[in-house]
C-alpha positions in Angstrom: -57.5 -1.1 45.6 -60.6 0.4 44.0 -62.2 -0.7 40.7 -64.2 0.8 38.2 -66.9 -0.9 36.1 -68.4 1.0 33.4 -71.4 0.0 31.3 -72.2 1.4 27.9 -75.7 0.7 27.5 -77.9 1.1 24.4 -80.0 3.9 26.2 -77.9 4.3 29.5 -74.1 4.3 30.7 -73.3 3.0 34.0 -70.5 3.3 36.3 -70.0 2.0 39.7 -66.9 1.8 41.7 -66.1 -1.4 43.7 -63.6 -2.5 46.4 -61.8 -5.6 46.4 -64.4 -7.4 48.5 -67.1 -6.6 45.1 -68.9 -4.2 47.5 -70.0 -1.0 45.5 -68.7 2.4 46.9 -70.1 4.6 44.5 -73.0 4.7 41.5 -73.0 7.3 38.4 -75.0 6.9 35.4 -76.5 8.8 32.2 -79.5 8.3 30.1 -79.4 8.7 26.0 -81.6 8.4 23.2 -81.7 6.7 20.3 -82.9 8.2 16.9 -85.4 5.5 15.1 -87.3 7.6 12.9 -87.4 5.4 10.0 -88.2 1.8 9.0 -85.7 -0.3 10.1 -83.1 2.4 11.8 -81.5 2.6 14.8 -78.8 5.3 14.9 -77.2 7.0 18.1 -74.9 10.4 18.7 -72.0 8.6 19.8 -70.1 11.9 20.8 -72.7 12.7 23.1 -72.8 9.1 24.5 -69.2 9.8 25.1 -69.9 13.1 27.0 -72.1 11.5 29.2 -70.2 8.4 29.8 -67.5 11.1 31.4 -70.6 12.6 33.3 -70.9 9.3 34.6 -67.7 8.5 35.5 -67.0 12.0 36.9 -69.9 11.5 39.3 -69.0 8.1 40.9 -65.9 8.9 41.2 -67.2 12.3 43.1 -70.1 10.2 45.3 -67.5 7.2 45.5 -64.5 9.4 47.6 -62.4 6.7 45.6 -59.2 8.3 46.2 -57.1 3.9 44.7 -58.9 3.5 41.4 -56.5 0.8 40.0 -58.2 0.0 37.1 -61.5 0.6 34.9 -63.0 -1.6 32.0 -65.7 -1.7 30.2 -68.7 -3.7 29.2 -70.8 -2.9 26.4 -73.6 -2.9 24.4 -73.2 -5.3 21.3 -73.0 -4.9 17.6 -72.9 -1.1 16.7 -70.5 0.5 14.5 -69.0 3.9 14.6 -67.0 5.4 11.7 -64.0 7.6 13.1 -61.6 9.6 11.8 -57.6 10.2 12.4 -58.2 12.2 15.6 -61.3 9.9 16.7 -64.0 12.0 16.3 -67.2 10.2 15.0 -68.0 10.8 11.5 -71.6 9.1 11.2 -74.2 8.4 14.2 -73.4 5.2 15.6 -75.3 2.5 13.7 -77.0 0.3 16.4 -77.2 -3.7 16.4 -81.0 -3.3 16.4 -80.6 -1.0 13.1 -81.6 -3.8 10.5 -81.5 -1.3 7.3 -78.4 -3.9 6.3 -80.8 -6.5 5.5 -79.5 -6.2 1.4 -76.4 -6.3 2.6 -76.9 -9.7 5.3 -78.9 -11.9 2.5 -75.6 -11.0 0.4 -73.1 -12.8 2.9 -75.2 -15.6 2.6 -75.3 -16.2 -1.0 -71.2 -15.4 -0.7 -70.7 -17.6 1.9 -73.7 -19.7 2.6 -75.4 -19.3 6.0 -74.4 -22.8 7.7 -70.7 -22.5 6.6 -70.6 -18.3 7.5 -71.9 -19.6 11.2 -69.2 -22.3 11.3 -66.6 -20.3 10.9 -67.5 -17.2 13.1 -69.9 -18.6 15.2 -72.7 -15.8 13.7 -75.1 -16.8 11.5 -76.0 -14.0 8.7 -78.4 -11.2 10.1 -78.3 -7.2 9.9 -77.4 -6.9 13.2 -73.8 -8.0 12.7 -71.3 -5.6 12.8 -70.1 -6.4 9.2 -73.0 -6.0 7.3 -73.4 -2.8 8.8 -69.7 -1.9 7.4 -70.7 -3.1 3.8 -74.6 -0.9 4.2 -72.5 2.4 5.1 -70.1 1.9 2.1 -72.9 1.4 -0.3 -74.8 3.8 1.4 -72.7 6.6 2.7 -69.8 5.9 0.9 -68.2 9.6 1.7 -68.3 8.8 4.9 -66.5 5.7 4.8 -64.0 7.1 2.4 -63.1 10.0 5.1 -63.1 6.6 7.7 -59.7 6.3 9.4 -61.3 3.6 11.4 -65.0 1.4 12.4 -64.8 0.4 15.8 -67.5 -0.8 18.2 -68.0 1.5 21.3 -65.4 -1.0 23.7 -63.0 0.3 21.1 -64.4 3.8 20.9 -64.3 4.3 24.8 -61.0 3.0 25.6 -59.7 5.4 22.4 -61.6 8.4 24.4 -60.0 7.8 27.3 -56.8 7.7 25.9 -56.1 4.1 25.5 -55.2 1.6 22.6 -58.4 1.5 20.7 -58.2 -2.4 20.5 -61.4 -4.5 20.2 -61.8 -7.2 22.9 -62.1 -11.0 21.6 -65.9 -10.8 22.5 -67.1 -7.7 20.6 -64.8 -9.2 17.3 -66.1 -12.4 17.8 -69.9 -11.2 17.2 -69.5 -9.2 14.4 -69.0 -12.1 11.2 -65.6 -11.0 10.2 -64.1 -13.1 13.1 -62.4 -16.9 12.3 -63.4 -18.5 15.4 -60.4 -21.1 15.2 -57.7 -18.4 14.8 -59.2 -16.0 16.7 -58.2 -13.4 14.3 -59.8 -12.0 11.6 -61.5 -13.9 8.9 -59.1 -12.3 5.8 -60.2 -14.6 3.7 -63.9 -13.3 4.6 -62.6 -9.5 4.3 -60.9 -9.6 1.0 -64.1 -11.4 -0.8 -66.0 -8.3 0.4 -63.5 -5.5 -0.2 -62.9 -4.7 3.2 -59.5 -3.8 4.8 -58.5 -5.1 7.7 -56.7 -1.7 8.6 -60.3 -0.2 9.0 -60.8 -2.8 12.4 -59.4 -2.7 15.6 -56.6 -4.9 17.0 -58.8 -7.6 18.3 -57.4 -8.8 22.1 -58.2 -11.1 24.7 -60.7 -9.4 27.5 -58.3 -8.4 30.5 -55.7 -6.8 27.8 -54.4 -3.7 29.2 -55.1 -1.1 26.9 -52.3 2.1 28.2 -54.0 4.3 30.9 -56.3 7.1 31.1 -54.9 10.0 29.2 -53.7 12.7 31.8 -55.7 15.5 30.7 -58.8 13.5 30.6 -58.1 12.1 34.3 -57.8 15.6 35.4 -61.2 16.4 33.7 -63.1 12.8 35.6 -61.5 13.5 38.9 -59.2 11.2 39.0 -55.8 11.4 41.2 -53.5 8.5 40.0 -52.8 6.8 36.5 -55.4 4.3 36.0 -54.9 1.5 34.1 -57.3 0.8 31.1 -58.5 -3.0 30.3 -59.9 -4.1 27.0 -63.7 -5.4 28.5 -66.0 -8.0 26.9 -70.1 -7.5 25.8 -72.3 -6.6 28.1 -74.0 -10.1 28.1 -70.3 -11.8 28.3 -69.4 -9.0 31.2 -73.3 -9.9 32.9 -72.3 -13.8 32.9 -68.4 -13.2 34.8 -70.6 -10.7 37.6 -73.0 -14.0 38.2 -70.5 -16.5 38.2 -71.0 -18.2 34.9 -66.9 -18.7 33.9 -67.6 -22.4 33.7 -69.5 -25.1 31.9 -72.8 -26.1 33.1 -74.1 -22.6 34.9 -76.7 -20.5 32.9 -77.9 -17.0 33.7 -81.2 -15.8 32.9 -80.6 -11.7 32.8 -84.3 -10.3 33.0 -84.6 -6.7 31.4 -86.3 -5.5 29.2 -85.6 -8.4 27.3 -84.7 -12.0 29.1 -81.5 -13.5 28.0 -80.4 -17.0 29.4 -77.0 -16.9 28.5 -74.3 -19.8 28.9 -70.5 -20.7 28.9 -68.9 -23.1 26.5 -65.8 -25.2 27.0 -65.5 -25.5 23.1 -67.3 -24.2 19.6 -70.4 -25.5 19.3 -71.9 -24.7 15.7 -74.2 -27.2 14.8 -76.9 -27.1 12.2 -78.9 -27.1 15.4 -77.4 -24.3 17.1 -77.8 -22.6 13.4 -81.3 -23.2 13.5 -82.4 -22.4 16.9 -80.4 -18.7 16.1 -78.2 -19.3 19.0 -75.1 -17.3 18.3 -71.2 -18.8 19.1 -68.8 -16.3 20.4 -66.2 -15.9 22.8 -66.4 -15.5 26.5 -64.9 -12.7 28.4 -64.0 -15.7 30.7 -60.3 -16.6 28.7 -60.1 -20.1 26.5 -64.3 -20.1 26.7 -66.9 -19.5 24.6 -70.4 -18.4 25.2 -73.9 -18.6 24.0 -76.8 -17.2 24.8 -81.0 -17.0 23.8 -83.2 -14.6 23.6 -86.9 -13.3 24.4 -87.3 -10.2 23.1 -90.2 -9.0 25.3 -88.9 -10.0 28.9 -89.6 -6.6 31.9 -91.2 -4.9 28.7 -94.5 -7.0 28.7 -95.1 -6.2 32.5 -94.9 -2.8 31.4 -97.1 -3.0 28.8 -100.2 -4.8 31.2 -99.3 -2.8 33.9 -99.5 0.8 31.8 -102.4 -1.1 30.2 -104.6 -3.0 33.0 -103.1 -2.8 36.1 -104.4 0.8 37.2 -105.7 -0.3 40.1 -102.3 -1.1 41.3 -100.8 1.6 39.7 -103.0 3.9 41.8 -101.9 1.9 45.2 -98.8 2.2 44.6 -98.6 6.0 45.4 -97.1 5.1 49.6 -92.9 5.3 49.5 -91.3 2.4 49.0 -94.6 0.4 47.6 -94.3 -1.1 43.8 -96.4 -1.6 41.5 -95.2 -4.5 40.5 -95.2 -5.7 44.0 -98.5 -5.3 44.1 -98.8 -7.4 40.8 -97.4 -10.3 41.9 -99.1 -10.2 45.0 -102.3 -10.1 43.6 -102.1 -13.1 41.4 -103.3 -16.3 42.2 -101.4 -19.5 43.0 -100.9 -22.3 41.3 -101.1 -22.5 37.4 -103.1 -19.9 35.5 -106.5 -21.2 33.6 -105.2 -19.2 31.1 -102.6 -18.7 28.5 -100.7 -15.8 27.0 -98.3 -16.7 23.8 -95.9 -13.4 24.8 -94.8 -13.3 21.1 -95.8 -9.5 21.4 -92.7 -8.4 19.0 -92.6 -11.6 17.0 -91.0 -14.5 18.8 -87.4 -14.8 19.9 -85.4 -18.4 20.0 -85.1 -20.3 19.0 -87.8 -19.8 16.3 -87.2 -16.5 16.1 -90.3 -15.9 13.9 -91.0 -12.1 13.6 -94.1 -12.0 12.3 -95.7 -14.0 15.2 -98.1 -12.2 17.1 -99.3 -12.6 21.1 -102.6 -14.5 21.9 -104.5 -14.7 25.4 -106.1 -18.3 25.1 -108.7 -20.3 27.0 -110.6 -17.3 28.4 -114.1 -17.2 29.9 -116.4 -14.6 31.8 -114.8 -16.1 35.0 -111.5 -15.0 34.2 -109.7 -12.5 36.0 -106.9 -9.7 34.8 -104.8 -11.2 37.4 -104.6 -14.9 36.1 -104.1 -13.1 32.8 -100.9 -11.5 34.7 -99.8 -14.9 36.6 -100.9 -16.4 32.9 -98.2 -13.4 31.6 -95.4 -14.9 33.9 -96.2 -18.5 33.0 -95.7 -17.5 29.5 -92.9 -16.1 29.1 -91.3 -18.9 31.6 -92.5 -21.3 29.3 -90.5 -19.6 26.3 -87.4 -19.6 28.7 -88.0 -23.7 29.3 -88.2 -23.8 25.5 -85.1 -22.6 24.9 -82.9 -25.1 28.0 -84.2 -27.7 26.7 -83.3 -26.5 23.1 -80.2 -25.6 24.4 -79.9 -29.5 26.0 -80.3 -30.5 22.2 -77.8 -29.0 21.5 -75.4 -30.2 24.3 -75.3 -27.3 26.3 -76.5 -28.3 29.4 -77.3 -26.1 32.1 -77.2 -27.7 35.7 -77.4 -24.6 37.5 -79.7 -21.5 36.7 -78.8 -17.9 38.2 -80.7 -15.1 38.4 -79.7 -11.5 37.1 -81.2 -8.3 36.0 -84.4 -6.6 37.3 -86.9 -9.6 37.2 -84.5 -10.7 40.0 -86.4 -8.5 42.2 -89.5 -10.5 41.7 -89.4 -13.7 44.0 -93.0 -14.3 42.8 -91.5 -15.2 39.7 -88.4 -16.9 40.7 -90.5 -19.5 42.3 -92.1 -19.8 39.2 -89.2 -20.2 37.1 -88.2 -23.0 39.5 -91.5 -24.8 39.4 -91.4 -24.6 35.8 -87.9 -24.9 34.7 -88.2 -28.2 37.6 -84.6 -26.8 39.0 -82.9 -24.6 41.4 -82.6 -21.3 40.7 -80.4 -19.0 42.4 -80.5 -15.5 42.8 -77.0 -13.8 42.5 -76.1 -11.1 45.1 -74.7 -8.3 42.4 -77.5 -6.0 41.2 -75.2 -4.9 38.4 -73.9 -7.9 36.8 -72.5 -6.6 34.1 -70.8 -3.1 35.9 -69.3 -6.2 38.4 -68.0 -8.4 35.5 -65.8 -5.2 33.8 -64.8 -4.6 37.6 -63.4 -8.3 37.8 -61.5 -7.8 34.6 -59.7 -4.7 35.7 -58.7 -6.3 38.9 -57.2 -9.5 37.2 -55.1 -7.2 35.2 -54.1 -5.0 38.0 -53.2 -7.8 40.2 -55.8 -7.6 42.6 -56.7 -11.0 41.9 -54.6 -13.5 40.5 -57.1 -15.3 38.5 -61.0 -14.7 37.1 -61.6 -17.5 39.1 -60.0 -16.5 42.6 -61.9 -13.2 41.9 -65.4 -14.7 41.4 -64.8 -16.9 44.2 -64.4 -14.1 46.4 -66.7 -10.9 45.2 -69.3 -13.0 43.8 -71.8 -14.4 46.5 -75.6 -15.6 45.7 -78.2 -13.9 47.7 -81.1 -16.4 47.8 -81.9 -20.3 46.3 -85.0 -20.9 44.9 -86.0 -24.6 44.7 -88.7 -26.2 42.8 -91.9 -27.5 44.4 -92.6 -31.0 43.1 -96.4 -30.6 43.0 -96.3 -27.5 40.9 -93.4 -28.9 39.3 -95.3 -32.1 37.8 -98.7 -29.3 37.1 -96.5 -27.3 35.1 -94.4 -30.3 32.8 -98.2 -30.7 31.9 -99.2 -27.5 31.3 -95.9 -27.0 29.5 -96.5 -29.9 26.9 -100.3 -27.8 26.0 -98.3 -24.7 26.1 -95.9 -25.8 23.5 -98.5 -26.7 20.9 -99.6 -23.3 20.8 -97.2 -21.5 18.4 -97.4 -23.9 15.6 -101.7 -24.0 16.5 -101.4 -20.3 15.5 -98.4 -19.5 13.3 -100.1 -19.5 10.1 -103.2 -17.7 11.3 -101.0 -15.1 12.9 -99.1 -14.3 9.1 -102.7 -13.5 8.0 -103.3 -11.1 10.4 
């Protein structure tokens, strides 16, 4: 039996076939844009994601020879909205979660609701990137459009419709958008009515793993595809991530490093403290059935490297020119060992949790004419490390505790920088052996529901394998708890001066 997993990216689809063993057969992706050219906006074409998504899918299926695809789901990109009508055809550009033109709109749920009790009883705290406010900003906004609206549905609705499925939201992508009763696990209709907003215009919200029909025939014909293949409802992309590293129980954490570093976690219950309120640290549920899931965030994770390499690191840039030699590479190679005499505050687009401050800046402190651009780079590294410590032990206030740490995403490559994370988080950390976490995850989920597996469990157990431990080193473990305690005084030493700036 083979397995597709299919990613739906905010700038790229993925799809990747796997066997039953989680070994990948066959890779197809597409790139897309996004259109931000005003204050605040972030708006896709979501018929042209959809066109490329089938470019995607026809390819690995092509490059795969898959001639036994069982089953394909989906994991996807959180929080945007797409208006539709009857026949499913988009009527707006798909409004992104990172479009925060809904801000009117946000501050109003919390003067309706109140932002504590709104957070207790769907686990998201009022923002414009929820999926509701964006609902209420294109009725006041673009209110034909929403008249003409037959249905809003999140692209994991969107993408199973277009293949010819039942368009039903999974339990994840519900629970994140603030119109979701965590304790029902329905929607909120007492929140919908006080807003005006029918429940007809949402999705069927279902548990992930819910078949959803099968691919329509004339669209299988189109993709390659020989056989019916069953369609199963997926989860987000973080919640789809966590099931490809492992992270269906209490107690394992998974730090995803993109272009943004996530440490996400599972829950065994709610938890919606005034803490967990505070610290930003949203409450939804896991693809993983009966769990729940949290996760932080640092909003400049891969994308700071980018900016000093493109910045300061021509040199390496230049020596990188042999095949199969990175730049990066070359980066960590180059830095020095043992801490930094330096640090770098990496709050270079405003901080992320659990302050989540966005008008604080970065800062390069405690430099000299003996310093070097690459302790400023191991300084870079420590950083951002530092932020990821901040938030477990945040996180540990709260009473989620995270005993094990696995590694995902592209900083996975970096073993420079696991060891780091080790020293400085003072725990094991474990790379996983899936480059594609989340592709992997969907793939679990359509094999649970097409009987490949019996259980999530049985199928993590056996497609899910970790490729390398990384264990702290108590010396630089006990430098770093100190350097860690200096490290933490350094947002509030320049918080004000940075809202001046």
């Amino acid at each position: 039996m083979q397995l597709i997993g299919l990613d739906v990216g905010t700038t790229r689809c993925k799809a990747i076939v796997f066997d039953e063993a989680g070994q990948i057969l066959g890779e197809g992706s597409r790139e897309y844009g996004i259109n931000c050219e005003a204050p605040a906006k972030a708006e896709q074409d979501a018929e042209q994601v959809w066109s490329l998504t089938k470019q995607a899918l026809s390819e690995v299926i092509a490059r795969s020879g898959a001639k036994d695809i069982a089953a394909l789901s989906l994991s996807v990109q959180g929080d945007a909205i797409i208006p539709v009508d009857s026949d499913f055809r988009p009527l707006h550009p798909a409004i992104l979660g990172m479009d925060y033109r809904s801000k009117p709109q946000s501050n109003r749920c919390e003067d309706l609701f109140g932002g504590l009790a709104l957070f207790q009883r769907t686990g998201m705290r009022p923002h414009p990137m929820n999926s509701l406010t964006k609902v209420l900003w294109l009725r006041e906004l673009a209110p034909k459009v929403f008249e003409k609206a037959a249905r809003i549905v999140t692209y994991g609705d969107f993408i199973l419709g277009k293949l010819g499925g039942e368009a039903v939201i999974d339990h994840t992508m519900a629970s994140r958008t603030m119109a979701f009763n965590l304790q029902s696990r329905q929607w909120d209709t007492g929140i919908l009515q006080k807003l005006g907003v029918s429940e007809s215009l949402l999705s069927r919200p279902v548990p992930s793993g819910t078949v959803a029909g099968t691919v329509r025939r004339a669209t299988a014909d189109e993709l390659g595809l020989t056989s019916e293949v069953q369609l199963v409802a997926g989860g987000h992309d973080q919640t789809c991530a966590a099931i490809g590293a492992g992270a269906i129980r209490e107690g394992i954490g998974v730090v995803s490093t993109g272009t943004a570093e996530v440490l996400s976690a599972a829950l065994g219950h709610p938890v919606v403290s005034r803490l967990m309120f505070k610290s930003f640290y949203p409450c939804y549920l896991h693809a993983k059935g009966g769990m729940y899931f949290t996760f932080s965030l640092n909003h400049v994770g891969g994308i700071l490297l980018k900016w000093w390499r493109d910045n300061f690191a021509h040199e390496e840039v230049l020596d990188a020119t042999g095949p199969g030699v990175s730049t990066y590479a070359l980066m960590d190679e180059r830095m020095p060992e043992g801490p930094s005499p330096v640090m770098v505050l990496p709050h270079l687009n405003g901080s992320g949790t659990p302050a989540c401050d966005l008008k604080s800046k970065g800062a390069i402190v405690g430099l000299t004419l003996a310093t070097t651009r690459h302790e400023i780079a191991k300084a870079i590294l420590e950083g951002l490390t530092f932020e990821l410590r901040t938030n477990v032990q945040t996180m540990a206030a709260c009473g989620i505790a995270v005993d094990e740490l696995r590694a995902a995403g592209g900083g996975a490559g970096s073993s420079r920088w696991l060891q780091l994370k080790a020293d400085i988080l003072n725990r094991p950390i474990r790379k996983v052996g899936s480059r594609e976490a989340a592709c992997h995850g969907a793939a679990l989920l359509a094999g649970v529901a097409a009987g490949a597996w019996k259980t999530l469990e049985e199928a993590v157990q056996q497609t899910v394998g970790v490729a390398q431990d990384f264990t702290p080193r108590q010396g630089l473990a006990a430098a770093y708890a100190e350097r860690f305690a200096t490290y933490s005084q350094l947002y509030p030493a320049l918080r004000d001066l940075n809202e001046r700036l």
